[in-house]
BATORVEX-686002 format. One line per 8 residues: number of its first residue (from 0); for each residue x, y, z of C-alpha. Coordinates in nm, 4 decimals, decimal comma. Layout:
BEGIN
NUM> X/Y/Z  ... $
! end
This chain:
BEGIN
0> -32,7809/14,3231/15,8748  -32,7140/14,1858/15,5288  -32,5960/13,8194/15,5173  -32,5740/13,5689/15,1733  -32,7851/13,2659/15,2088  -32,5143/12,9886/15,1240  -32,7029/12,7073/15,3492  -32,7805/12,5077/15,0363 $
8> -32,4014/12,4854/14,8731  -32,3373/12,2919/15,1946  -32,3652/11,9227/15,1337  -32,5927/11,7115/14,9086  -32,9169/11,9507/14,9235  -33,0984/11,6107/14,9153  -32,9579/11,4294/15,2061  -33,2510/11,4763/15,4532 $
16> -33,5366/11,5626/15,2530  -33,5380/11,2449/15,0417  -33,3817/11,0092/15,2558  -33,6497/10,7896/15,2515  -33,7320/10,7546/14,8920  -33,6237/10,4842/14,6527  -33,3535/10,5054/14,3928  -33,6631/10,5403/14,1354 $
24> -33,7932/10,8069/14,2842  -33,5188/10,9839/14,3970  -33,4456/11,0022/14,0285  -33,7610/11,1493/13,9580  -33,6704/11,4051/14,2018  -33,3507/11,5464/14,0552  -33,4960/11,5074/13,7301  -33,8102/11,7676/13,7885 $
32> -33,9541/12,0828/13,6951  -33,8481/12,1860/14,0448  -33,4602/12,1062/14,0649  -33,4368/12,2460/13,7680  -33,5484/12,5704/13,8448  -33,3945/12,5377/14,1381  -33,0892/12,5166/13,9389  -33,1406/12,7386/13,6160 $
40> -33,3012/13,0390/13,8447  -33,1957/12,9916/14,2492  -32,8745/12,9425/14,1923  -32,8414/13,2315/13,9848  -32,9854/13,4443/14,2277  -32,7875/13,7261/14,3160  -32,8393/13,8773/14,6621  -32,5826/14,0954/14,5910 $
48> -32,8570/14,3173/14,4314  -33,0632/14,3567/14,7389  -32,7943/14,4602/14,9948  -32,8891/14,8314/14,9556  -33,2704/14,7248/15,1402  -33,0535/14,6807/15,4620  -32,8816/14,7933/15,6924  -32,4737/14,7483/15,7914 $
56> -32,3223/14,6717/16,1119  -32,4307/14,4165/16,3920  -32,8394/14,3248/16,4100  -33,0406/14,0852/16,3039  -32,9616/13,9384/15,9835  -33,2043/13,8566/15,6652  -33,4214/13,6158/15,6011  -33,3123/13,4264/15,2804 $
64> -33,3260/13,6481/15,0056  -33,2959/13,4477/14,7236  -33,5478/13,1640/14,8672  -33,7870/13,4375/14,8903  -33,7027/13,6007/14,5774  -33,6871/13,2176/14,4413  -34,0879/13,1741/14,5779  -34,1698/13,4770/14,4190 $
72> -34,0975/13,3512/14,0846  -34,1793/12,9862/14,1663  -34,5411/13,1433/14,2100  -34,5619/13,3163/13,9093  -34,4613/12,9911/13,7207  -34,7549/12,7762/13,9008  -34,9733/13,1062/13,8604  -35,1186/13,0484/14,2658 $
80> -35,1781/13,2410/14,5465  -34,9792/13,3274/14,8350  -35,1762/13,1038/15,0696  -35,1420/12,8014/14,7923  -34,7531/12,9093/14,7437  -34,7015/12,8898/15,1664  -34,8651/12,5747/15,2013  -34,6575/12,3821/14,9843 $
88> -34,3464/12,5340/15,0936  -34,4372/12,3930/15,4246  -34,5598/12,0316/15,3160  -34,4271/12,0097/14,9952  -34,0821/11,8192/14,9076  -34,0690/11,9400/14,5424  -34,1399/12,2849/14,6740  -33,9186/12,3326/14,9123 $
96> -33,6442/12,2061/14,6733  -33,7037/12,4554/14,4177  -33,6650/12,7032/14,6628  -33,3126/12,5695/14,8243  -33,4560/12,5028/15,1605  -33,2490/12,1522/15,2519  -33,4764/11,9569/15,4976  -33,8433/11,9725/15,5851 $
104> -33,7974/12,2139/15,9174  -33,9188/12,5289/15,9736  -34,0123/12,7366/15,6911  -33,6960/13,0581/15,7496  -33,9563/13,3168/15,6393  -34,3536/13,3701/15,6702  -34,5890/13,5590/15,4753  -34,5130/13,8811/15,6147 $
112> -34,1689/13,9037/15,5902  -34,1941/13,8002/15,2267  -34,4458/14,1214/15,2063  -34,1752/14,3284/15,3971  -33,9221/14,2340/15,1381  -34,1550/14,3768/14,8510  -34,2423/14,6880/15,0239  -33,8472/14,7298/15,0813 $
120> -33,7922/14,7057/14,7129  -34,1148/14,9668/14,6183  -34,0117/15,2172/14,8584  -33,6549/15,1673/14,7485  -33,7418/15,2508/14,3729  -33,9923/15,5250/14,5091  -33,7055/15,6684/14,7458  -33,3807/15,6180/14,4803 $
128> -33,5518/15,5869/14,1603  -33,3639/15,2132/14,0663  -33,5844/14,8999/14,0552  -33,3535/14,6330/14,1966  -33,5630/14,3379/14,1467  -33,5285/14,4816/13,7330  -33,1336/14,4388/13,8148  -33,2031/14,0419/13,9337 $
136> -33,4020/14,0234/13,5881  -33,1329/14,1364/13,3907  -32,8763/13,9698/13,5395  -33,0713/13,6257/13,5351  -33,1695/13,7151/13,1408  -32,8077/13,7909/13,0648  -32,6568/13,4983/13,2479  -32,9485/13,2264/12,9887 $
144> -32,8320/13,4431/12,6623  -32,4464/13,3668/12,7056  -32,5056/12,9963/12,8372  -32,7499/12,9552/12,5537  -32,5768/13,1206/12,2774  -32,9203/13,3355/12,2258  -32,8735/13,5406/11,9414  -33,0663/13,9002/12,0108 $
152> -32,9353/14,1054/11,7150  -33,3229/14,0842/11,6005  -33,5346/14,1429/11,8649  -33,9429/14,2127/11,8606  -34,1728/14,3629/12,0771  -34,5477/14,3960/12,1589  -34,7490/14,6190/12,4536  -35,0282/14,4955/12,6437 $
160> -35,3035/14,6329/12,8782  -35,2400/14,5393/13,2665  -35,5308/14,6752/13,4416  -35,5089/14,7868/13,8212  -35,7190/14,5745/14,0997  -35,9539/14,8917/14,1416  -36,3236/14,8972/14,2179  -36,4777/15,0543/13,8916 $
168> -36,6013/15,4200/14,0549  -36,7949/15,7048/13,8822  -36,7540/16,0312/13,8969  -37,0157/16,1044/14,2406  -36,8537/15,7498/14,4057  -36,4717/15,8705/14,3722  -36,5792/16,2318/14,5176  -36,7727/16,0973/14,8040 $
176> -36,4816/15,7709/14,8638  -36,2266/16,0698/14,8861  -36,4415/16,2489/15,1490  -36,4714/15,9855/15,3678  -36,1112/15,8587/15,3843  -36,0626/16,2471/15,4852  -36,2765/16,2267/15,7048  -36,0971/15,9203/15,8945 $
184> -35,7890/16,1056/15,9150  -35,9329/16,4391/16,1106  -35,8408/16,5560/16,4047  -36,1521/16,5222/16,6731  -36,1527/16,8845/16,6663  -36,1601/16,9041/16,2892  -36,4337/16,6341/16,2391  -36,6526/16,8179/16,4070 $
192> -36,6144/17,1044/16,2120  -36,6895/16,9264/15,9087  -36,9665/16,6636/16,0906  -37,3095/16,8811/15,9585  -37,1640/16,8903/15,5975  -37,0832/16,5253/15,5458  -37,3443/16,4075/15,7154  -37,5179/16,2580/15,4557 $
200> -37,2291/16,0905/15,3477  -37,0680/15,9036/15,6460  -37,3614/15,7161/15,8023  -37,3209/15,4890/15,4880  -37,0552/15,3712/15,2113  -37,0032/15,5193/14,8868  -37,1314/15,2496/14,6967  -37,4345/15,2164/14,8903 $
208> -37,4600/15,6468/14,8562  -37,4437/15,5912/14,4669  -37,6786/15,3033/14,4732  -37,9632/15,5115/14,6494  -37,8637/15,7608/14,3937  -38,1469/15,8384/14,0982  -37,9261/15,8733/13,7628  -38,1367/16,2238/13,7187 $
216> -37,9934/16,4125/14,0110  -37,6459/16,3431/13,8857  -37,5774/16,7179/13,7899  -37,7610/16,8121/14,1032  -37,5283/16,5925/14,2703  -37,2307/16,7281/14,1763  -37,3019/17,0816/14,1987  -37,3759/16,9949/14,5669 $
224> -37,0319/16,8081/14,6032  -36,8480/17,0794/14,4496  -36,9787/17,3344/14,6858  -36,8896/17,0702/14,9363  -36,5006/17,0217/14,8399  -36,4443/17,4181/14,8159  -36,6265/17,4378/15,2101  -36,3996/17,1679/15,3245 $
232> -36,1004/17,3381/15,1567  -36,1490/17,7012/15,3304  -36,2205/17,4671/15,6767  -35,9219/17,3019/15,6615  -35,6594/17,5357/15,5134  -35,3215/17,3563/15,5086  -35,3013/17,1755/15,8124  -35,3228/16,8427/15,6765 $
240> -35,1021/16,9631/15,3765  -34,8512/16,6856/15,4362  -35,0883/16,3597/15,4344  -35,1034/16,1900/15,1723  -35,4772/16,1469/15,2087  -35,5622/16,5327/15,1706  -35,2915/16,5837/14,9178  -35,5195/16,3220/14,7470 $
248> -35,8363/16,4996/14,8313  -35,6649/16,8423/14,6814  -35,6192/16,6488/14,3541  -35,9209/16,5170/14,2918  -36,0740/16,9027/14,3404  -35,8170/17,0575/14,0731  -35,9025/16,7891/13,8266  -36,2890/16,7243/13,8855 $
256> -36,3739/17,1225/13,9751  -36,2541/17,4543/13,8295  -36,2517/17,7637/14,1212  -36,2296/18,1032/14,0242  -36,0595/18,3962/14,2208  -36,3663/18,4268/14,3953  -36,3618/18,0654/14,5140  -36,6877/18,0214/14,2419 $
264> -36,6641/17,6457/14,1738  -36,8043/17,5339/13,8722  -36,8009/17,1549/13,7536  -36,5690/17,0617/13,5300  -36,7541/16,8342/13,1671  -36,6220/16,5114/13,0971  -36,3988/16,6040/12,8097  -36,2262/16,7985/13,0573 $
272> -36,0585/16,5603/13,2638  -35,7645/16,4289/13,1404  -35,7023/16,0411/13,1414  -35,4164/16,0947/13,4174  -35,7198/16,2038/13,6624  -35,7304/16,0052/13,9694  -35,9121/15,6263/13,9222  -35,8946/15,5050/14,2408 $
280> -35,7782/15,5992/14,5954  -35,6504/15,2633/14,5975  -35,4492/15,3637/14,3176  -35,3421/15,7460/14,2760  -35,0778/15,6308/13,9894  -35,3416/15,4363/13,7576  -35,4726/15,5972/13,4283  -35,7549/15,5674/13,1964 $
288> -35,7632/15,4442/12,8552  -36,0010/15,2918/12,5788  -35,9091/15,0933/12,3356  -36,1349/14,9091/12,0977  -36,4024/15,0444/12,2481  -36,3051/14,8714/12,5989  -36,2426/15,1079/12,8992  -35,8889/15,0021/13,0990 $
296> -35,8028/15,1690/13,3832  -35,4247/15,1068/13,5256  -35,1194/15,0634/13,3384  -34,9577/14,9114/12,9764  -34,6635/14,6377/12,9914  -34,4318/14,6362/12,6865  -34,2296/14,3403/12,6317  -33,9103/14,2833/12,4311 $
304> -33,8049/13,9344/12,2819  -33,4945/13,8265/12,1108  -33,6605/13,6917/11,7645  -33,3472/13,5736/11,5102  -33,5047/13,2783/11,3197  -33,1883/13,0583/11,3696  -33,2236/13,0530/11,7245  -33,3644/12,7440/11,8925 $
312> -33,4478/12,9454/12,2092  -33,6140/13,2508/12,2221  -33,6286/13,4511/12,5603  -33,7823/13,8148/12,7123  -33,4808/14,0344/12,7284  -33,6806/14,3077/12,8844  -34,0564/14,4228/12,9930  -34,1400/14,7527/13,1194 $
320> -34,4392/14,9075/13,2760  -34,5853/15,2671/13,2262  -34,9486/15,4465/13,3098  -35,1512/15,2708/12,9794  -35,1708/15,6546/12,8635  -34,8362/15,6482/12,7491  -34,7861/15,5869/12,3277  -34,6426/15,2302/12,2369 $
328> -34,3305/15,4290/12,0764  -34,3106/15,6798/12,3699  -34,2704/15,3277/12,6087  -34,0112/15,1813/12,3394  -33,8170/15,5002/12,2883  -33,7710/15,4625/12,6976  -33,6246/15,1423/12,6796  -33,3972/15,1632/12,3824 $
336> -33,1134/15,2195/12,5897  -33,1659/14,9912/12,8470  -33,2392/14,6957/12,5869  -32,8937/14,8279/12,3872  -32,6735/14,8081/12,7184  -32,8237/14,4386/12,8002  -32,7975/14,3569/12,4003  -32,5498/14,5767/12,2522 $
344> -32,5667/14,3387/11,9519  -32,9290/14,4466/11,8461  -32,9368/14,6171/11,4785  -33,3144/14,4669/11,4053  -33,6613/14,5484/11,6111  -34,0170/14,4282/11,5353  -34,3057/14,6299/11,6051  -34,6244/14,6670/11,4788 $
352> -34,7722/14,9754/11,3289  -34,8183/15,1721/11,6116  -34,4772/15,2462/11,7753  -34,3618/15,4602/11,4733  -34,2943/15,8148/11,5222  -34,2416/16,0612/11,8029  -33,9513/15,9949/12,0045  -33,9091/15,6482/11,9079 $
360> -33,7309/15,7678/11,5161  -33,4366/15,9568/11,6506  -33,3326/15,6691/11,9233  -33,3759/15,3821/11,6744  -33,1186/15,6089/11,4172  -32,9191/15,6999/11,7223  -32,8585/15,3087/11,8290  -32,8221/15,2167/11,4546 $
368> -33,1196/14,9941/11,5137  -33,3816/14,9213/11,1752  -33,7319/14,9720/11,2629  -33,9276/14,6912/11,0856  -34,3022/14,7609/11,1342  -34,5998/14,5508/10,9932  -34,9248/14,6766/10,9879  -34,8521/15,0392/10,9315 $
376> -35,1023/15,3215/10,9772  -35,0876/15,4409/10,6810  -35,3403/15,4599/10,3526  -35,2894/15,3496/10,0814  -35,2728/15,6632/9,8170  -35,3605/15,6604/9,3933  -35,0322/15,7579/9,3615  -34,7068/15,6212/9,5641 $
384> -34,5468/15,9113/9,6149  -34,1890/15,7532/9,7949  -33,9567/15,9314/10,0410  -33,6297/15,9406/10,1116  -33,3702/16,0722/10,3428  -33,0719/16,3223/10,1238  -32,8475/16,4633/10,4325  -33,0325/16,6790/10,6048 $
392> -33,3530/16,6978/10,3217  -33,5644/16,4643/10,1819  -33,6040/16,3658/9,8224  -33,9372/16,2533/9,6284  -33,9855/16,0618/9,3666  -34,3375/16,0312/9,1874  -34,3898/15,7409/8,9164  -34,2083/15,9863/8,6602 $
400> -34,0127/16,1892/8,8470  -33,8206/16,3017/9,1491  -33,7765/16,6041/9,3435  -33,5748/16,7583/9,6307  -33,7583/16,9082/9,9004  -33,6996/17,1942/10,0868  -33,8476/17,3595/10,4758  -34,0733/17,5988/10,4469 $
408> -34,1891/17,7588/10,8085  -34,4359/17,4946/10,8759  -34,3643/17,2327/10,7030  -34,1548/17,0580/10,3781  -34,2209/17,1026/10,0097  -34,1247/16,9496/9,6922  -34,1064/17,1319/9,3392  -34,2014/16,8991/8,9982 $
416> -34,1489/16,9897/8,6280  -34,4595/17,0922/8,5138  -34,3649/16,9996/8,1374  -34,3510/16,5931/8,2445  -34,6320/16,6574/8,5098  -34,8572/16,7405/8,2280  -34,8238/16,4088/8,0141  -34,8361/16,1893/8,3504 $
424> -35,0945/15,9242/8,3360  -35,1748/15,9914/8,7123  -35,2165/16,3449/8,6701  -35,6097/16,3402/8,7811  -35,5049/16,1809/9,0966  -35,1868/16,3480/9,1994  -35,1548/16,4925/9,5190  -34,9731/16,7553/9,4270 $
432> -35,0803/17,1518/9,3996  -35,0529/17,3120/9,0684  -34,8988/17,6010/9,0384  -34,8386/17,8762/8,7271  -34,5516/17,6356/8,5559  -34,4971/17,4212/8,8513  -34,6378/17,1501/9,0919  -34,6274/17,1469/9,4529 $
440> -34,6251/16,9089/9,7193  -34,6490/16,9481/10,0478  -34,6260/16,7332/10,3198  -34,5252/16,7250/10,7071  -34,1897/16,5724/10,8551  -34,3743/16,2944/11,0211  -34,5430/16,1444/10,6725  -34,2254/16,1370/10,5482 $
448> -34,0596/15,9442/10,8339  -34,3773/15,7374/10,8073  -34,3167/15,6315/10,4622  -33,9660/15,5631/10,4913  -34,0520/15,3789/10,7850  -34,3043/15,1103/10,6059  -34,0348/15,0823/10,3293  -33,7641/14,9451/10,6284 $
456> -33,9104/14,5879/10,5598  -33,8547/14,5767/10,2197  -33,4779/14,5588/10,2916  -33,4538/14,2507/10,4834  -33,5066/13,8996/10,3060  -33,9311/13,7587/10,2560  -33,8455/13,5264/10,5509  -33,7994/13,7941/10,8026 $
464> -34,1481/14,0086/10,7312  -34,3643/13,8187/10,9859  -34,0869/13,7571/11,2676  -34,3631/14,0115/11,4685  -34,6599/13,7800/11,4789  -34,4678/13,5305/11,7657  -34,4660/13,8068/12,0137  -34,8582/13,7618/11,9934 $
472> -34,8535/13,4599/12,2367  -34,5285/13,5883/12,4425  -34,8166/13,8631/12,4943  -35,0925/13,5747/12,5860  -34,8355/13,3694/12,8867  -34,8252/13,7053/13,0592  -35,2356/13,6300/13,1367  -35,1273/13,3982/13,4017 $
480> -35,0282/13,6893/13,6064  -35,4045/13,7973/13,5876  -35,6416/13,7303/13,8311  -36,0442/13,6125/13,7355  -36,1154/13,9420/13,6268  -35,8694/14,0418/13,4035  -35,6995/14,2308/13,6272  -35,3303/14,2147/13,7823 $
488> -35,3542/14,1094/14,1574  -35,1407/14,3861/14,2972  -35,2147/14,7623/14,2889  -34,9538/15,0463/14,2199  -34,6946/15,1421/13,9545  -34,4475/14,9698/14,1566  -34,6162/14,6601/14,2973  -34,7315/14,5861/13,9116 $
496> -34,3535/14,6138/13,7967  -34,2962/14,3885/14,0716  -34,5256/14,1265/13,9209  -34,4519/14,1231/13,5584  -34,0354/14,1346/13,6247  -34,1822/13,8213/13,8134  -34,3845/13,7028/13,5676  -34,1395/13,7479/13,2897 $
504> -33,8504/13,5296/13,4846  -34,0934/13,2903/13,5005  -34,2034/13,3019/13,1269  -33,8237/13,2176/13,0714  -33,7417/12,9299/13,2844  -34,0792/12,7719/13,1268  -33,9134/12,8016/12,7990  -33,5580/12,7350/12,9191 $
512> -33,7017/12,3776/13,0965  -33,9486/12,2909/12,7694  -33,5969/12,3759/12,5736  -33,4288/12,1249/12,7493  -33,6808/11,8234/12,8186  -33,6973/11,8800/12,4306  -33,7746/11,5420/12,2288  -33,4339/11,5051/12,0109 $
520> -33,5192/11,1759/11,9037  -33,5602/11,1257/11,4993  -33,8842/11,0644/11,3421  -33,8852/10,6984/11,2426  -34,0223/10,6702/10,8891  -34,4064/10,5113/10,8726  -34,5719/10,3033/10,5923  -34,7698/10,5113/10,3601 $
528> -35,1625/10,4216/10,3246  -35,2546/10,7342/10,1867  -35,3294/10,6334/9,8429  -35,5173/10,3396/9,9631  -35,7204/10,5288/10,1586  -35,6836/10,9277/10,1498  -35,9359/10,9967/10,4011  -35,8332/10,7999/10,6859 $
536> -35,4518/10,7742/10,5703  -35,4812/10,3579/10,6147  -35,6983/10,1180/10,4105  -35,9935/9,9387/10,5980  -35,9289/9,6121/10,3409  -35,6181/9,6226/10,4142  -35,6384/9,6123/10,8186  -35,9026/9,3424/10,7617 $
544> -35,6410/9,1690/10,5260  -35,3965/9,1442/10,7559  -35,6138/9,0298/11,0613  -35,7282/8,7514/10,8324  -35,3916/8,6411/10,7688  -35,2754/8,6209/11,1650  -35,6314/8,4282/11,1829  -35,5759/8,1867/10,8868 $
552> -35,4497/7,8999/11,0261  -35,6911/7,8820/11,3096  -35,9644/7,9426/11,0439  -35,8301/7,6716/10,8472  -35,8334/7,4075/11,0901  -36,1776/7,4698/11,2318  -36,3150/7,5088/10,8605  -36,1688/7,1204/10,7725 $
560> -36,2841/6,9436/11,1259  -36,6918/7,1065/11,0524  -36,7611/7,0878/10,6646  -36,9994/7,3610/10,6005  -37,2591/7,1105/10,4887  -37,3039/6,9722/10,8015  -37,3181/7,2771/10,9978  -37,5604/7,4572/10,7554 $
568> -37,4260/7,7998/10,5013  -37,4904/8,0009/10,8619  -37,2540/7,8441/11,0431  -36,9540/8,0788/11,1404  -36,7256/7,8393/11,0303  -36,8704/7,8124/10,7139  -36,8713/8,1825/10,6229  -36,4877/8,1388/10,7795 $
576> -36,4086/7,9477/10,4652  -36,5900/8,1862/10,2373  -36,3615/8,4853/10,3898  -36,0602/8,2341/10,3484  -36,1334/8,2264/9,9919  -36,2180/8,6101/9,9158  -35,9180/8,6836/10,1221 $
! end
């Protein structure tokens, strides 16, 4: 049974937890990193969202969602574990306030119902196709732009790599990890059909298989598993055609082996296998990707930030996670109309050079949106040949002269004078084709959306051209979601959405807090030593001139009751008058 959690709007949340503190401290308190989230993002909390995850009528009600939901942001700001995040919401005072919980009794939900929750929300998504905790995000996002006064007309956005908390496996390791979880799920009757062919497989792990394994008989190896797979396959039939551990085991034979009518198997090359081929059986949904000659295997997070220079706040208006063999553009292109409904005033977007193209073109024109890009793809050519849009044609203009092109059945083409084409100074170097009394040039659609593209920062002002670079270290707080490795902590499309909506909220109450524990006191103005010393910005003479003069009388004194003849030219106070008088 769905119920609201409105324990904490009763009373002074404070009145038993800090009882017992002083007025100094109690200060402290209300003044901390904690109340304020516990303000700027629990409050805001709207279980509202989550109602769907249960069920109506009489039962048992819910735990707390939002101090749940609350803890699972509150550990994504302090980057720790579960077992650090449940210990200090059991002994900790600041903790427990963050997270509305009013006294220091029992803790109203334990680890596992805070794991129920999340598996609620995937299989929820996985069942109805809407992320709900996405909902929270832009609800909490939308409520800090209109308190805020964020401006998001200009927005920017990056893509990162998010790699899956899968074991690395090869090739002979994945085939022999997917025969052995099939094996586990076998009937008695069917294990010991298939007992004398796995045998040498399940008196021992599939790592330790692979690390008896010589790197020689790999072929050898796989020919034998193949043969293997197709035995199983004709054993089996479709009796197991509904688990989700053979429906695993068919995939991995479709992508890894090719059989013929004949049921000949033959072993499928490398180059073959696509990068959507199963990665782990931990993870059916990861992908594989290199980039910069790293290997990634899992998924690719882009991120959206508002970016107008005159705003003093600046805050993630929307991430999204995809397979990491999906195009940066393809990603954007996805979002465009989410980040329009949540921002309907965006008419500027930042990217970098490889978003352009594909589907992303026709949604920026369709939400009258300018594509800035820096960092385009693009060569750079002898001669700029420059493109532009003319209804539903393009026209091209070289340094002398300009054309309208027209479709041809692959592709476009433009038409020059010959007559000015031959006095042209960049005639040796034009791209164009010559032709008996004409020039040609032809080019593809996608160049010429390319080259209109680059030209899109040309018409906003200088001071707008590297809004981009900021998103750079929006890109680097997401690493706190990471775990030693590199690697996001949770596994699955849905769990890693999970995180970085998380993460993200986070990421924004950081800034939100830093924004307003902001020093707004004015510089005071500071003598100026830098011409008396330009290295170290204060003179050394002058420091020791103005020591002397807080040490002059005393100097004085002791210099007139022991004359330096007495006391010898060593004597301290001696070389005190000899200062005195340099000084």
């Amino acid at each position: 049974m769905f119920r609201k959690n409105e324990d904490h709007r009763q009373g002074d949340l404070f009145s038993h937890m800090l009882l017992g503190l002083t007025e100094a401290k109690y200060k402290r308190a209300i003044s901390s990193k904690e109340y304020i989230f516990y303000e700027e993002v629990f409050c805001r909390i709207d279980e509202g969202i989550f109602e769907p995850l249960f069920a109506g009528g009489r039962g048992r009600p819910n735990a707390p969602l939002n101090s749940m939901v609350a803890a699972m942001i509150l550990r994504e700001v302090r980057h720790c574990t579960y077992e650090q995040l449940f210990r200090n919401l059991d002994f900790d005072v600041l903790t427990r306030m963050a997270v509305g919980l009013t006294d220091m009794s029992e803790t109203p939900f334990c680890p596992a119902t805070l794991f129920n929750f999340q598996e609620r929300l995937v299989r929820y998504e996985q069942d109805q196709g809407s992320n709900l905790f996405e909902q929270l995000f832009h609800s909490i996002t939308g409520d800090l732009l209109e308190r805020f006064e964020v401006d998001a007309g200009i927005q920017r956005s990056d893509s990162f790599a998010a790699m899956s908390n899968i074991a690395n496996y090869g090739r002979v390791r994945l085939l022999v990890e997917v025969l052995l979880r099939l094996y586990r799920v076998l009937e008695v009757t069917d294990r010991e059909k298939v007992d004398s062919i796995l045998k040498p497989y399940t008196s021992q792990s599939s790592d330790n298989y692979v690390y008896r394994m010589d790197p020689a008989d790999l072929p050898r190896e796989l020919s034998q598993l193949a043969g293997i797979y197709i035995r199983i396959f004709q054993l089996l039939g479709k009796n197991y055609a509904e688990d989700p551990v053979y429906q695993m085991f068919e995939r991995v034979m479709a992508e890894q082996f090719e059989v013929g009518d004949d049921d000949d198997v033959r072993v499928r090359t490398p180059k073959e296998i696509g990068s959507n081929s199963l990665q782990s059986p931990d993870d059916p949904e990861a992908t594989f990707n290199a980039k910069n000659g790293k290997r990634q295997k899992g998924y690719k997070v882009n991120v959206a930030e508002t970016a107008t220079p005159e705003n003093a706040l600046n805050l993630i208006n929307d991430v999204a996670v995809a397979p990491n063999n999906v195009s940066d553009g393809t990603m954007l292109a996805d979002r465009m109309d989410t980040i329009k409904q949540h921002t309907p005033r965006l008419d500027e977007m930042h990217t970098d050079g490889g978003y352009g193209g594909g589907a992303l073109d026709p949604k920026m024109s369709e939400h009258e949106v300018l594509h800035v890009e820096t960092g385009t793809k693009m060569g750079h050519a002898r001669v700029n040949m420059i493109y532009e849009t003319a209804d539903d044609s393009y026209r091209v203009s070289c340094p002398s002269q300009t054309a309208l092109a027209e479709r041809t059945s692959k592709r476009w083409k433009a038409v020059f004078n010959d007559e000015i084409c031959r006095s042209c100074s960049h005639r040796e170097h034009c791209p164009t084709v010559q032709h008996p009394r004409k020039r040609t040039l032809y080019f593809d659609e996608s160049w010429a959306k390319a080259s209109i593209r680059s030209r899109n920062i040309e018409r906003i002002p200088e001071e707008r051209w590297k809004l981009r670079a900021n998103v750079e270290a929006t890109v680097k707080e997401f690493t706190g979601c990471f775990n030693h490795k590199g690697k996001l902590r949770v596994r699955g499309l849905e769990r890693s959405t999970l995180q970085i909506l998380a993460a993200a909220l986070a990421i924004n109450f950081g800034r939100v807090f830093r924004y307003q524990n902001r020093d707004t006191t004015p510089c005071t103005p500071q003598p100026n030593y830098q011409s008396a010393c330009p290295a170290a910005g204060v003179s050394l003479w002058g420091l020791l001139s103005a020591v002397l003069a807080l040490l002059r009388p005393i100097l004085e004194k002791m210099a007139q009751n022991h004359p330096g003849n007495e006391l010898g030219p060593k004597s301290p106070y001696y070389l005190s008058t000899a200062v005195l008088r340099t000084a």
